[in-house]
N, C-alpha and C positions, 0 to 999 in steps of 0.2 A: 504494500500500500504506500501513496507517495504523497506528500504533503505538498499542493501548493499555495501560490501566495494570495489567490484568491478563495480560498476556503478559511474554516475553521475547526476546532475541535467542538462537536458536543461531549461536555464530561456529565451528562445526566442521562443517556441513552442505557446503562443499566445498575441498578441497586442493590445488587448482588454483592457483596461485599467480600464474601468468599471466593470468589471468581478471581483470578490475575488475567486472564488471557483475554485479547481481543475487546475491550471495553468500551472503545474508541471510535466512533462514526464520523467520516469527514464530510460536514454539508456548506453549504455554501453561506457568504455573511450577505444578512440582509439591508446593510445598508450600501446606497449606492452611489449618493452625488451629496454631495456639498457646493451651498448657494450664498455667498454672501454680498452684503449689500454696504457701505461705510459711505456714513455721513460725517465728516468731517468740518467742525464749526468753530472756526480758531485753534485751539489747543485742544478742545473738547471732543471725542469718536463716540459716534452712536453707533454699535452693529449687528446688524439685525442676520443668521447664520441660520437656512433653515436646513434639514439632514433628510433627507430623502430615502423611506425603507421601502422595502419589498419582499414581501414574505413569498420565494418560489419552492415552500416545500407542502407535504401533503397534509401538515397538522400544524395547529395552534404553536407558534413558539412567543418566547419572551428574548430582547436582545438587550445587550451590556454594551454601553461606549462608556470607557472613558476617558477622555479627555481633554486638555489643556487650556486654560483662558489667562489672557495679563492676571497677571496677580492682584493690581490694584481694579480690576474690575468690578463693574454692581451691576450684577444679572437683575435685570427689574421685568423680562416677559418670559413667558413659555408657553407654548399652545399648540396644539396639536389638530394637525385635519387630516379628516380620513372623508375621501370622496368629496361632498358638496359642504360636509359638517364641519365646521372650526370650535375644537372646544381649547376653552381659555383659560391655564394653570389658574388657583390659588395658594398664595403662601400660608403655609400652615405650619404649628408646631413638628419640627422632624417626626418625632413618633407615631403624633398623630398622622401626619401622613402616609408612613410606611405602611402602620395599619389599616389606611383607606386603603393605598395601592394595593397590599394583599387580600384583604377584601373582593376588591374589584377583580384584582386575576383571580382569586378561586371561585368566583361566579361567576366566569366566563366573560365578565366584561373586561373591554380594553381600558388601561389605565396606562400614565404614563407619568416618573417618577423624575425630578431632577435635584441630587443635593450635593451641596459641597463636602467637599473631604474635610474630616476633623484636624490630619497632619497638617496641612497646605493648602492653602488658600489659593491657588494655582490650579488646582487636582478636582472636577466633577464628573460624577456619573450618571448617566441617563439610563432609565430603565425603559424599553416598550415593550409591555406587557398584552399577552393573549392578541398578539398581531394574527389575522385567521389564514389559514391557507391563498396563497393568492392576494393576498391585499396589501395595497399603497398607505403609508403614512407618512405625510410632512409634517414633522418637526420643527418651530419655529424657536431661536431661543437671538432678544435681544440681551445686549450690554451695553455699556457705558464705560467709555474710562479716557484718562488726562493723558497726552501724550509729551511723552518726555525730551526733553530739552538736548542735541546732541553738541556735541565743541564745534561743531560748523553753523552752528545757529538753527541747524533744520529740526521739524519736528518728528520724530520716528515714531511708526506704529510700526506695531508685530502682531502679525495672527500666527499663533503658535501650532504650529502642526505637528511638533517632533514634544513627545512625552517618552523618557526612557524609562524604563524597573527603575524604580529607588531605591535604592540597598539600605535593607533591613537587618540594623544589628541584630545578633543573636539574643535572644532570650524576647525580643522588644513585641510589640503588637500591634502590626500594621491595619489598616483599615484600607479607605479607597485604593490608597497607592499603589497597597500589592497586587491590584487585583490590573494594573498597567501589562497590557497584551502589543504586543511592538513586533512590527514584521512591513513588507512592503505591502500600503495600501490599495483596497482594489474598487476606492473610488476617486473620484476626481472632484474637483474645484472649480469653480468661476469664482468671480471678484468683480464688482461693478463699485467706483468711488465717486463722488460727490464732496467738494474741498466749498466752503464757504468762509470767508472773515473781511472781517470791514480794511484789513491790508493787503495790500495786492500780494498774490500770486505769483511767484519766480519763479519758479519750476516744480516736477515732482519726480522722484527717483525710486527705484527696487531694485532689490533684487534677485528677482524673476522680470519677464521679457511681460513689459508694457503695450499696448496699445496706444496711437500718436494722442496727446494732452489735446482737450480740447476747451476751449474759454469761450465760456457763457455769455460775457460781458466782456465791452469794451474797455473798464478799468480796471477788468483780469481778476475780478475779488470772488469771481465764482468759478466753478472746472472739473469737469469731469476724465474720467480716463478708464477704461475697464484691464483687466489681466489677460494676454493674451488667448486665445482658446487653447485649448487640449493641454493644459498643465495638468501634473498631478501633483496632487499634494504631499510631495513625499521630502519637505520641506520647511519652514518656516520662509513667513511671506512679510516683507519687510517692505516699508513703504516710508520716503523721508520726503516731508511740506518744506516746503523752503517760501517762506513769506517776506516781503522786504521790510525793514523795520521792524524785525522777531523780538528783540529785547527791550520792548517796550512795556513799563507796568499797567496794568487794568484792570478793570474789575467789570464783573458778570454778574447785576441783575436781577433776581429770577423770581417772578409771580407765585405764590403756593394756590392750594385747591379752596375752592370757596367749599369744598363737602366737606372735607378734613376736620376733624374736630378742633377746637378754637383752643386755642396755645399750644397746638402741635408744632412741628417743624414741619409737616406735608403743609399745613393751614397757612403759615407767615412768609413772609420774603426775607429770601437765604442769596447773599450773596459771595461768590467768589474772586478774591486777589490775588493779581499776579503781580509778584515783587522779582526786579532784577536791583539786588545789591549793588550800589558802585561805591568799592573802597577808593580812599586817598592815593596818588600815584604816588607821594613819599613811601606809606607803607609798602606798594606792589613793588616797590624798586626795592627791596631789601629785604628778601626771601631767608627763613630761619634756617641756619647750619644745624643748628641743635637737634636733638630729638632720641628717643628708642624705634627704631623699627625691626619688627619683626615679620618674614614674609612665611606665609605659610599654605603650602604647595600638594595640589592633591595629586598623590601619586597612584589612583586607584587603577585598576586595569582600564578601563575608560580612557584614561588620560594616554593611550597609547594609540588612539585611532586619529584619522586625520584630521588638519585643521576645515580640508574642505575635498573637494573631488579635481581639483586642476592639478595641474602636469606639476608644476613648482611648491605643491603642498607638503609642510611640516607635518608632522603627527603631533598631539598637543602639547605633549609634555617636553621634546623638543624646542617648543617656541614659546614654553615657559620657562628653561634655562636660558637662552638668549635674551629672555625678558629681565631674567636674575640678572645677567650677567652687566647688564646696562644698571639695573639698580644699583648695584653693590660698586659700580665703578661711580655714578653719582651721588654717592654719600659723602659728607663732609669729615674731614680727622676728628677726632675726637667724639663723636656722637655713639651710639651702642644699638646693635645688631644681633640681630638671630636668623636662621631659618628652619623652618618646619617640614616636614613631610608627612603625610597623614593618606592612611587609607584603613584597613580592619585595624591596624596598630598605627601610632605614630612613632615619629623620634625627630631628634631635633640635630645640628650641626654642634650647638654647644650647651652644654648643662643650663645653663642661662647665657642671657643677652651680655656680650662681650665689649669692648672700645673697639672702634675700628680702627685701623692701622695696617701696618704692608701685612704683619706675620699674619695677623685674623682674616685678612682678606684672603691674602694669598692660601691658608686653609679654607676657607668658606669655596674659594671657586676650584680646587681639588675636591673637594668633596660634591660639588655644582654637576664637574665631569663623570662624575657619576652616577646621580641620580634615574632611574629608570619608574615605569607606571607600575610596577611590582610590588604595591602594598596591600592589594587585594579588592575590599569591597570600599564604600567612601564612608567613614563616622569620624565625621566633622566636630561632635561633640566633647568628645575626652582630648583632643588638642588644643582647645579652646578653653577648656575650664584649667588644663595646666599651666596656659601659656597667663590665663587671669591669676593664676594663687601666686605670680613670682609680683617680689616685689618692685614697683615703676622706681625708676634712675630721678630725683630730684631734680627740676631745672630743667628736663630731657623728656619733653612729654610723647607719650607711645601713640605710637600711627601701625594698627596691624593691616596688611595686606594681604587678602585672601583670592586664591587663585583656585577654582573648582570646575567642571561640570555640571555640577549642580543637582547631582540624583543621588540623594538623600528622601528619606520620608518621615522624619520627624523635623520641619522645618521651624513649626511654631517653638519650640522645644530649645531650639538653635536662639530664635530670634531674643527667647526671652532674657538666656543669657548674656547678652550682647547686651540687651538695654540695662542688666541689671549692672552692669559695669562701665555705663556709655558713660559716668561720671571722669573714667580713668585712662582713656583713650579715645580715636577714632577709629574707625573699621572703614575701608576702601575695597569693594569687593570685585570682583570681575567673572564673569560667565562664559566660560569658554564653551565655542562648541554649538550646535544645533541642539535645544533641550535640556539646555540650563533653566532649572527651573527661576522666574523670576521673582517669584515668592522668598527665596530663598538669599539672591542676588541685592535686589532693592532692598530687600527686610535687614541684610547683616549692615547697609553703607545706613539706613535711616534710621534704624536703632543706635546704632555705632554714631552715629553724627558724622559721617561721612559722605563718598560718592561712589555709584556701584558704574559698571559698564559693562559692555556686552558683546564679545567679540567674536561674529558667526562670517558664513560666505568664507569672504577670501580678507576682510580686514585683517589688517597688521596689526599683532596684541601691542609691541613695543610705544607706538605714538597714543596709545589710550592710556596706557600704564604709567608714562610719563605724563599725562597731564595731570591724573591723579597725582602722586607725585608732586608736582605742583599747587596743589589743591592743598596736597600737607603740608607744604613747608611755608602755607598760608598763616599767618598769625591767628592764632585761635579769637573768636568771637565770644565776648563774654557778654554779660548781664543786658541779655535780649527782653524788650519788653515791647508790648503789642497796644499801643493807647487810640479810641476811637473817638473821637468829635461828630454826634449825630445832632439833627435838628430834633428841638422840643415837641417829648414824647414818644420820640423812639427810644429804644432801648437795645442793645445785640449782646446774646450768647455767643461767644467764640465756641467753634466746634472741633476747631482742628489740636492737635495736643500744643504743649509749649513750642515755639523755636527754638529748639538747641545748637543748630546749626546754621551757619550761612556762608557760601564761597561768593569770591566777586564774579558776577555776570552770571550765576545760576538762578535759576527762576525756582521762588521758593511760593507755594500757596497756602491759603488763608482761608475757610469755611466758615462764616460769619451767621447766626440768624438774626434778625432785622425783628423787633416785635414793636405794636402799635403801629400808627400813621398819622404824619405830622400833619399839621395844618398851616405850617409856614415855610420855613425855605426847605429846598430840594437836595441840599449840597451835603455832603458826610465826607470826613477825610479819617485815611488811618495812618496811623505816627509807628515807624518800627526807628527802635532804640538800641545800640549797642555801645561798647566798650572794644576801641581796635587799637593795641598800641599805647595804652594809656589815654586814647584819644578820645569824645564821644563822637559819637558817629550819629545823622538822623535822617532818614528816608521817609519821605512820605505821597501817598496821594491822594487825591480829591476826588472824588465821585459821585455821583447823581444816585441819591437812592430810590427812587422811583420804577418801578419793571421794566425795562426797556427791548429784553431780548426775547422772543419767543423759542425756546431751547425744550420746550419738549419734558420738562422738569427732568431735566439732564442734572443740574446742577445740584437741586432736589437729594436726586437720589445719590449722586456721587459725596455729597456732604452725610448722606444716614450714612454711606458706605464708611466714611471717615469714622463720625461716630461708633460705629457697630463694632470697626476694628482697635478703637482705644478700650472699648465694653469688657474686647476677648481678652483683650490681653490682661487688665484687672481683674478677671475673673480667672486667667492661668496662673495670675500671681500670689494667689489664696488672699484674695478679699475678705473682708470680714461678711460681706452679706450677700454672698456668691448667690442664691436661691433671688437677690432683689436683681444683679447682675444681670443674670439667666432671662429674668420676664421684663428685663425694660430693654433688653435686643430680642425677644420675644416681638414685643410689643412693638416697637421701630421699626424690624423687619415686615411685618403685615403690612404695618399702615403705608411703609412707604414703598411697599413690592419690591424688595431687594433682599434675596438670603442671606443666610450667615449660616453658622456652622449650627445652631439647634434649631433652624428651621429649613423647609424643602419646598421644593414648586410639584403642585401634584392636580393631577385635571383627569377625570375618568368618564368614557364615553359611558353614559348611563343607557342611553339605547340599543344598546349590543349585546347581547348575551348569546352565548354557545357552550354545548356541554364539552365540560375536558375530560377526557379520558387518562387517570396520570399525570405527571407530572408533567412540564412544558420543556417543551427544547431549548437548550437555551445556548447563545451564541453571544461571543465575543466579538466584538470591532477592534479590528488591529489598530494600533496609532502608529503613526512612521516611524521609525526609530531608522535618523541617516545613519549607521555605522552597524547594522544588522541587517545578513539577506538571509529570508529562509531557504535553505536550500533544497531543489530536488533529490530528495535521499529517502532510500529505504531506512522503514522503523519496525524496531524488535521489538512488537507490543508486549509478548510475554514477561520480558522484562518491566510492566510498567504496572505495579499495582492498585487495584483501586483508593481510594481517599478513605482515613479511616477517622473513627468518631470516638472522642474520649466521655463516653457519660460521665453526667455530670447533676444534680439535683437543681442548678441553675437552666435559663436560655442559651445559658453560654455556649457553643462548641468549641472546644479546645484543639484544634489541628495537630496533628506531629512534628509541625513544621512553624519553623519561627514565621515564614514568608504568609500565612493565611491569617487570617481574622475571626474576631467573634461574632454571634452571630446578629448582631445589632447593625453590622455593615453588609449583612450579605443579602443577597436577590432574594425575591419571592422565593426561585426555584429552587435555590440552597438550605432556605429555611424550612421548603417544604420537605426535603428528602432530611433533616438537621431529625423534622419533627416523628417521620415516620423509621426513622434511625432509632429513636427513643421507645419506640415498640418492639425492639427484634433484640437480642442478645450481640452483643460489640464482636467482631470478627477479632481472631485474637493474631496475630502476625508477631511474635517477639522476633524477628530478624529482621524483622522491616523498619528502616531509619529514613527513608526517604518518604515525605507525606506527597500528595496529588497535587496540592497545588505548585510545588516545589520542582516537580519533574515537567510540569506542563511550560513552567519557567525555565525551566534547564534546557529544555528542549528546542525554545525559541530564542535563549541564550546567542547573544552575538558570538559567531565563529565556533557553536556549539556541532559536532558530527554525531552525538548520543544523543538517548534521551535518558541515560541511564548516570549520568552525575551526580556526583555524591554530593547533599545537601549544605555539606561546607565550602561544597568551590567557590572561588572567588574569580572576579574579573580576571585580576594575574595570572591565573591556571586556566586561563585561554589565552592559543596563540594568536599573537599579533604580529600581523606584516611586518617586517623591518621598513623602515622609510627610505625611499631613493635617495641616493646620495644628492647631495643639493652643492650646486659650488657655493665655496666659502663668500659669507658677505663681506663685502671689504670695511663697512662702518664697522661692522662688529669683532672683524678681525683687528682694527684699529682699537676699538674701544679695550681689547682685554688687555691688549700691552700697555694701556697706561698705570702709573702707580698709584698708590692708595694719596700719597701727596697731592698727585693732580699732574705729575710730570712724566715723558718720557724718556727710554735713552735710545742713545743712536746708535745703531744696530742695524744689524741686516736683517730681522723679521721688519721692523719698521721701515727701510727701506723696500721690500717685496711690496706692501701696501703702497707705495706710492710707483713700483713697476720701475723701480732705481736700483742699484748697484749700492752697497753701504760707502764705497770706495767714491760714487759719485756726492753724497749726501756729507763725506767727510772734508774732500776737500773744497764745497763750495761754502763751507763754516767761516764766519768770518771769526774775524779775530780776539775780536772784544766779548764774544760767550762764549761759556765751555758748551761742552755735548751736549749734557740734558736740556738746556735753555734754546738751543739750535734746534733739537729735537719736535722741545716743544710746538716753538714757532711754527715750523715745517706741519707737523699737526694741527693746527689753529686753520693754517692758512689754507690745506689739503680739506676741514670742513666745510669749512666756508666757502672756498671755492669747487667744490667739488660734491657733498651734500647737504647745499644750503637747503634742499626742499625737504629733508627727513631734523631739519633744525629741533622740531619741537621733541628728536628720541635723543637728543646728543647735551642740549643744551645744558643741560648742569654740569658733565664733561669737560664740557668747553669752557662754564664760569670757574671751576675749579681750576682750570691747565692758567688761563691769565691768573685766578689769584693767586698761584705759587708763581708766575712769572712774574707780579708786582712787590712777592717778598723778596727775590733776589736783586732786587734796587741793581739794575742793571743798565740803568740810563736809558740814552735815545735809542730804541731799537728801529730807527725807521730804514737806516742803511738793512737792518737786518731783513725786515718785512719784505723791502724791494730786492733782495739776492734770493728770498726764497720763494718769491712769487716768479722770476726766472725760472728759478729751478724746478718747480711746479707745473711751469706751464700756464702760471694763472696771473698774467700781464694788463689784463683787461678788467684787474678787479682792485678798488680802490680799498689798501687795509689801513683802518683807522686801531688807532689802540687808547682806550680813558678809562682813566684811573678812579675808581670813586674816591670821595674825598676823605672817607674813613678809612680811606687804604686798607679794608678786610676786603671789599668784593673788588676786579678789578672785569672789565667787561671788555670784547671786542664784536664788532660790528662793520660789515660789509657792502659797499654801496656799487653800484653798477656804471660802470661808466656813460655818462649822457642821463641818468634817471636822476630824481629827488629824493 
């Protein structure tokens, strides 16, 4: 029997529990196209994604999707049509709904289920239940969510198509997550967009292969575009607004419901601000030397697959020691370093965070040469809580850098420790890879006080990593305070949590509700306050409080969303009145049609009844998973035993496998064989250590040839490609030979980088430097003129090589400049060299000849 990628396993085709042999029926998955729709209105996505089923088999089944949505989204519709009928979800208590759902499917009527995952706010499941022989059902499910700000000023949205397995420590108890089925999809996609904002229009970019932009209007403030035909979605779809005038602050408006009960937040006008910070140029010109950094590096087997599918692709964990190797060379002397590796175990380069210096460096990047993705599964958690119980360096405040894939399943879990120590660091996260979860991503840089990024396609980690980077060595912002000026008789609850963070030119938002209505002037202004530098620092802006925008209560919902998520997290943190917690995001959630983790979207065709015979078929939806093909390969069913059941006096089923769940996350159809398990005497297997759901994982397993692995394997104990040799980059063959000082020497490796003879590089040395200061130069100048456009991966590099060239007080270097831009080749480049006046930073700067 042969497995392909458009099938699936039914694992409820027999109950036999005694049985090993043959258990397995391969039928086909019922869902078949993906339709979505994106209205894009300034910064704001509405997306409306409807999932097109089709039941082609001879009986009633029930189908399982899970997955993936932005992390910060607020699912606020779900609705279901089947033929001419559209029935329209309501949000209900989780329980209460699940029990409707199974209700409805064991009366033969259709129901259909949608709730979020308890781990990750990232992670939902849809259930469609008693679909009949033969019949079509669309799926409709909108969102909402804020699209985020990237260093080109464009605004990115991502529809996430790529969900990988989240590796589940042992002993732990996964829920939705484990239940992630990943193989190539075998439906398709469209994409239809819609861009609206009162700023024109620049362009819009992906990607995936567009269709030509088309503008609505003569002042380009409207634009459609759709995705080209016959994509599949075996991907994440990335789409970047490029507005002119992006970093402009404003605020959003937004009318509540005249039905809403009176002092809701659905009832009042909530409005939203967008603040871009502008620090002092004194402070931005004198970036902090100081600090603790510690980077810490997943080295799980994942981290060994590529950065992307082109010809000159890294594997990941390759081009996150290239990433190291630029950090560690732009560190300033004296500040304190670590590096982490983390996958089922961790371990660190040094017992604790060390001074940097040539001997630390020069061990930190011996041991850099070494690292491989051979740590096994990714538990992100016990590296994180060791790297928080060491004591912070005085004066040397810690900036952690986190570098993952991002498939983990306990994310809340992560995030909470992060905030509980966001007093004592920053956190800078990065997602490498197709199916970084961004739950995880956003949640470690927003908790941390930080900045997260996301590096899929073919982007380059190194110019992301370095902006962060610069983000850090940003003078910390202290004593942020949010003061509002409204007209007589309004009043605003802020909804969003405190500011604890702010970078210059990042767009920071504000979730405000508006109560009463004035009877005199129109105008509200908000005052954000800090401390930079000693300095105070004050932003502000003026705004019309009146409705202005017709948004659909977009804003509405995205501020419950806000709210809903400060709710969860005081209620993970053992609140004292967790039970009042629970029913006023209970209560939020309904009113404002937006889930959260104790409530679900659930809508049951009440007109359809059919008799079931047994239990329902039930089928999984594969999600993409770029770096897993299932392959056409015979399977040795007898090897595969059925799923066994640990009675139990509770609902609970206890699986034999860490990878399964209890039975409060599982399907209709799981609960219903849980229930009829509980009538029959437990199959007794003492040799059996692999559970069902564990081998159905194993099985689909990236680069997996069994179905018969053993329950402990990890990513590492699958082979991974070797990566093609890639020629050496010359920036980075450049960047290692500098010294931890900031200097180099002259030499013939440094000469090979610049395609010279060391013999040639000696004697055009003038007279008045030794080597290392000639070296330097020749380095400075070989940047500059030669990769000024990768400026933003080198620049601290470079500020370091002048500052140690302005402490060897070596006079006029200008004869020098002009003998080595000869020797260079670089004749047509004007080198300036200024000194700052505090003679610590010393800067150089390149100008073109004929430019300004």
């Amino acid at each position: 029997m042969f497995l392909n990628a458009s099938h699936f396993i039914n694992r409820c085709s027999s109950l036999n529990s005694s049985s090993s042999t043959n258990i397995f029926v391969i039928w086909k998955v019922p869902l078949k196209s993906i339709s979505v729709e994106l209205l894009v209105q300034d910064h704001v996505a509405t997306v409306s994604s409807t999932l097109q089923y089709v039941n082609e088999e001879e009986r009633p089944l029930e189908a399982l999707f899970v997955f993936p949505l932005p992390a910060d989204a607020a699912v606020c519709h779900f609705s279901a049509k089947i033929g001419e009928q559209e029935i329209v979800a309501e949000v209900q208590d989780r329980e209460t709904a699940r029990d409707r759902y199974d209700d409805a499917v064991s009366s033969g009527q259709q129901a259909f289920l949608l709730e979020e995952s308890a781990e990750s706010p990232d992670v939902f499941r849809l259930s469609v239940g008693c679909l009949s022989a033969g019949q079509n059902a669309a799926v409709t499910i909108i969102y909402v969510t804020e699209l985020a700000v990237q260093d080109d000023h464009s605004l990115r949205f991502c529809l996430p198509a790529v969900l990988n397995p989240r590796y589940t420590p042992a002993g732990s108890a996964a829920g939705i997550v484990s239940e992630i089925s990943s193989g190539a999809v075998p439906y398709t996609l469209t994409l239809s967009v819609h861009v609206s904002s009162p700023k024109p229009i620049s362009k819009l970019e992906s990607n995936c292969t567009l269709d030509p932009l088309v503008f609505l209007h003569s002042d380009h403030t409207q634009a459609t575009v759709n995705l080209s035909p016959g994509h599949m979605f075996d991907k994440d779809v990335e789409l970047f607004v490029y507005y002119q005038d992006t970093h402009q602050p404003s605020a959003v408006v937004e009318a509540g419901v005249t039905t809403a009960p009176p002092g809701s937040l659905m009832r009042d006008t909530v409005v939203m601000i967008s603040l871009y910070p502008e620090f002092p140029e004194e402070v931005m010109s004198s970036l902090a030397s100081r600090g603790e950094f510690v980077f810490v590096i997943d080295r799980s087997g994942s981290m060994g697959d590529m950065m992307h599918q082109g010809k000159e692709a890294q594997n990941r964990i390759e081009s996150a020691k290239d990433t190291l190797l630029l950090l560690l060379k732009s560190l300033s002397m004296g500040c304190y370093f670590n590096i982490y590796g983390f996958g089922s175990v961790f371990e660190s380069f040094f017992p604790q965070c060390v001074e940097y210096n040539q001997d630390t460096m020069d061990q930190a990047l011996k041991r850099l040469k070494e690292m491989k993705a051979d740590m096994g599964g990714t538990e992100i958690l016990q590296p994180l809580k060791h790297i928080y119980s060491q004591p912070c360096y005085p004066d040397h405040p810690r900036q952690l850098f986190i570098f993952t894939d991002g498939e983990v399943f306990n994310t809340k879990e992560v995030l909470d420790l992060v905030k509980s120590h966001a007093h004592s660091h920053r956190c800078f996260s990065f997602g490498i890879g197709e199916g970084a979860s961004a739950a995880l991503i956003t949640g470690m840089a927003r908790e941390g006080s930080g900045h997260a990024q996301f590096i899929t396609d073919t982007d380059r980690m190194q110019p992301k990593v370095m902006q962060s980077l610069r983000f850090a060595l940003q003078p910390a912002v202290l004593n942020i305070s949010v003061d509002w000026t409204l007209p007589d008789d309004v009043t605003v609850d802020t909804l969003s949590p405190p500011i604890n963070v702010l970078f210059q030119g990042q767009r920071t938002l504000i979730y405000a509700q508006l109560k009463g209505e004035s009877s005199g002037g129109s105008e509200g202004t908000v005052t954000v306050k800090y401390s930079l530098e000693d300095q105070p620092v004050t932003n502000q802006l003026h705004f019309c409080v009146k409705p202005t925008e017709e948004t659909q209560l977009s804003i509405h919902r995205l501020a419950a969303r806000t709210l809903i998520r400060s709710l969860e997290q005081k209620e993970r943190s053992g609140a004292a009145d967790v039970e009042g917690i629970r029913s006023r995001m209970v209560e939020l959630s309904v009113q404002a049609g937006v889930s959260c983790v104790h409530t679900a979207f659930i809508a049951v065709n009440k007109d359809s009844r059919q008799t079931v015979k047994g239990p329902l078929l039930q089928r999984r939806v594969p999600t993409y998973d770029s770096c897993s093909e299932i392959d056409m390969m015979q399977v040795n069913y007898d090897h595969i035993a059925p799923r066994e059941f640990r009675l139990s006096s509770s609902r609970h089923c206890v699986a034999d496998e860490q990878s399964f769940h209890c039975s409060k996350m599982m399907s209709f159809t799981e609960r219903t064989v849980l229930k009829m398990s509980n009538r029959v005497t437990a199959a007794t297997a003492p040799e059996q250590k692999i559970g069902f759901m564990t081998k159905v994982q194993n099985f689909f397993r990236r680069g997996s040839k069994t179905a018969t692995a053993k329950s402990e394997q990890t990513d590492s104990e699958i082979k991974i490609d070797a990566a093609p040799e890639l020629q050496k980059d010359l920036l980075l063959q450049l960047v290692s030979l500098q010294k931890a000082s900031g200097c180099w020497n002259l030499d013939s490796t440094l000469a090979d980088v610049f395609g010279k003879t060391e013999d040639e590089l000696t004697n055009q040395k003038p007279a008045q430097v030794d080597g290392s200061v000639w070296a330097t130069l020749l380095a400075l100048i070989w940047l500059y003129g030669c990769k000024i456009e990768q400026q933003v991966e080198w620049q601290f590099v470079a500020m370091k090589a002048a500052s140690w060239i302005g402490s060897q007080k070596v006079g006029d270097l200008s004869q020098c400049v002009c003998e080595g831009k000869v020797l260079l080749g670089c004749q047509e480049m004007c080198f300036v060299i200024l000194v700052h006046p505090n003679r610590i930073i010393l800067t150089v700067s390149i100008h073109i000849r004929g430019t300004t």
